[in-house]
C-alpha positions in Angstrom: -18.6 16.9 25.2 -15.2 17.1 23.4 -13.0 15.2 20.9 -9.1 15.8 20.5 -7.7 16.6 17.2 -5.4 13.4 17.5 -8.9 11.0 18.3 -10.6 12.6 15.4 -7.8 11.5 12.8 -7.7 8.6 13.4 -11.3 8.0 13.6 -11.9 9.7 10.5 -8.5 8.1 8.8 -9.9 4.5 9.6 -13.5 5.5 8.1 -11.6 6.9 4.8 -9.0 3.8 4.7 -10.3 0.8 6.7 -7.7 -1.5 5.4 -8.9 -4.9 4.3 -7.4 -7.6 1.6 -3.9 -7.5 2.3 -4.1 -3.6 2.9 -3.1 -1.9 6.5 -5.5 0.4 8.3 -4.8 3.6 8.0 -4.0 4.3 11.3 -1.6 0.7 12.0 0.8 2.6 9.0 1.7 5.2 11.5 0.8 7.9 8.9 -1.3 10.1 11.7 1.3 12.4 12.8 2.3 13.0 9.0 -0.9 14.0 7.9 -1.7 15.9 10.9 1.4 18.0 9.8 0.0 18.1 6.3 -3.1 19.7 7.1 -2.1 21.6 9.3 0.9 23.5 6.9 -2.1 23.3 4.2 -4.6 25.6 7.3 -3.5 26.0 11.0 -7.1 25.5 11.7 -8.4 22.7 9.7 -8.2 20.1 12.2 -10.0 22.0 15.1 -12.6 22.7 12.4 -12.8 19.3 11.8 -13.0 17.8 15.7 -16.0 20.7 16.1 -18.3 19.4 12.9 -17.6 15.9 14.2 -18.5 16.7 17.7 -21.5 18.4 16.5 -23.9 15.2 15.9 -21.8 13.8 18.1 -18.5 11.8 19.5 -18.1 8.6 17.5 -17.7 5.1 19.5 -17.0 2.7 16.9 -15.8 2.0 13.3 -19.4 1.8 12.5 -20.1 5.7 13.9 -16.9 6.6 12.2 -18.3 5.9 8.6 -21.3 7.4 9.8 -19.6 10.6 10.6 -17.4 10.4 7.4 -20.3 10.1 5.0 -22.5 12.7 6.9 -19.4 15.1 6.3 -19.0 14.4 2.7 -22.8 14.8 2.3 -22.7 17.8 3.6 -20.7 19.1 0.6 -18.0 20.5 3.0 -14.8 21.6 1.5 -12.9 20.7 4.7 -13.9 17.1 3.8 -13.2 17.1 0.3 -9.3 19.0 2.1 -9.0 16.1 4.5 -9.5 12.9 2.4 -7.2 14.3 -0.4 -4.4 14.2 1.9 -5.1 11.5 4.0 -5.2 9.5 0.4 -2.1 11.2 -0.6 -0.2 10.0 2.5 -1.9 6.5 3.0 -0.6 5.8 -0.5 2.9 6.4 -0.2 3.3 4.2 3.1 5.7 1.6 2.7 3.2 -1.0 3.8 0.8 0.3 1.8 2.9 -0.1 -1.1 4.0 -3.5 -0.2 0.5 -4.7 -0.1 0.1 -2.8 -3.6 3.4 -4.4 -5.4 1.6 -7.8 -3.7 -1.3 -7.6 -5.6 1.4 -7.8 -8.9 1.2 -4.4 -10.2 4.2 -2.7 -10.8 3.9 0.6 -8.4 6.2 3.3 -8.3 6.6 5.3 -5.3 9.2 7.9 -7.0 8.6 11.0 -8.6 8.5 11.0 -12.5 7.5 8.4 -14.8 10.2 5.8 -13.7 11.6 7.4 -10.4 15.1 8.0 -9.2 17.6 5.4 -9.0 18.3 4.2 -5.4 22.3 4.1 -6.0 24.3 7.2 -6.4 25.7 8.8 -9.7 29.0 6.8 -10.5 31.0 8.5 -13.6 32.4 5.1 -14.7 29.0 3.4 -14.5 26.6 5.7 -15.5 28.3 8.0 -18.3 27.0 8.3 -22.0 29.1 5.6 -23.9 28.4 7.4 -27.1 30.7 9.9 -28.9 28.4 12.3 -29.3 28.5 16.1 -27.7 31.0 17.5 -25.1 31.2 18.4 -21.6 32.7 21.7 -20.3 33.3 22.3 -16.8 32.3 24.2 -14.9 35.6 26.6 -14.2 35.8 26.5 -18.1 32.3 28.2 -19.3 32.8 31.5 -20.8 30.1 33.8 -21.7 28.9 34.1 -25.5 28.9 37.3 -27.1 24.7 37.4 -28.4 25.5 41.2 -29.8 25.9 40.3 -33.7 22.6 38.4 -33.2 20.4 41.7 -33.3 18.7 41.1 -30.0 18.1 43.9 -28.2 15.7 45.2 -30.9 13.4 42.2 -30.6 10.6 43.0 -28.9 
C-alpha cells in the first residue's frame, strides 16, 4: 500500500494545524502547494521520505490516525519531523486568514519584515521627505570619489 506526497501533506498539515477557535485548518488556507515547494527547495527528497515513514505503520484514515502518525513521528526523534513542522508553521502563520483570525483575537500582528514592516503605499518625495534642515543629499551623477591617501591607510594592517 502507497500514499502520495500531496495526501500525506495534508494529512500531516491538519494533524500539525487542526484549526479550531476562529482559526482555519491548515489545509482550507490553501498553503499546501506552498509548503510542498518549501520543502522541497529545503531537500528534493524530504517529502517522499516523509510519505514512506508514514506508510510504514501504516496509511492514515482519519483526523484521529493523522495525530497518531504525527506524534509517532515526533516521538521518534526524527529530524525530518522536526524539518516539516518548522515550515508548515512558518507558512500557516503568514496566511492571510490565518492572520485575520490572529488580528481578531485583538493583538496587533505584523505580517512584514522588521519590527514595524513596510509601508503599503509607495515612496512619495513630497509626503515622505525629512522636514528637518539637517544633512544633504547628493545625487547620484554628482558623487565623486574621496581621496583617503593623506589618511595613512594603506599601512594599517
Amino acid at each position: 500500500m502507497t500514499i502520495g506526497e500531496d495526501e500525506v501533506l495534508t494529512g500531516l498539515m491538519d494533524a500539525l494545524l487542526p484549526g479550531g477557535e476562529g482559526f482555519p485548518r491548515a489545509s482550507a488556507t490553501g498553503m499546501a502547494p506552498l509548503l510542498a515547494a518549501r520543502l522541497t527547495h529545503a531537500d528534493a527528497s524530504l517529502l517522499a521520505r516523509l510519505a514512506a515513514a508514514i506508510a510504514e505503520a501504516g496509511i492514515p484514515a482519519d483526523d484521529a490516525a493523522w495525530r497518531e502518525a504525527a506524534a509517532r513521528l515526533e516521538a521518534s526523534g526524527s529530524a525530518l519531523f522536526d524539518e516539516i513542522r518548522k515550515y508548515a508553521y512558518l507558512t500557516y502563520y503568514e496566511q492571510p486568514a490565518v492572520i485575520a483570525s490572529i488580528r481578531a483575537l485583538g493583538f496587533p500582528y505584523n505580517d512584514a519584515p522588521l519590527p514595524a514592516g513596510y509601508t503599503d503605499e509607495p515612496f512619495e518625495p513630497e509626503r515622505d521627505a525629512p522636514r528637518h534642515a539637517r544633512g544633504r543629499f547628493v545625487t547620484t551623477d554628482a558623487v565623486r570619489r574621496v581621496d583617503l591617501g593623506s589618511l595613512g591607510l594603506e599601512t594599517m594592517k
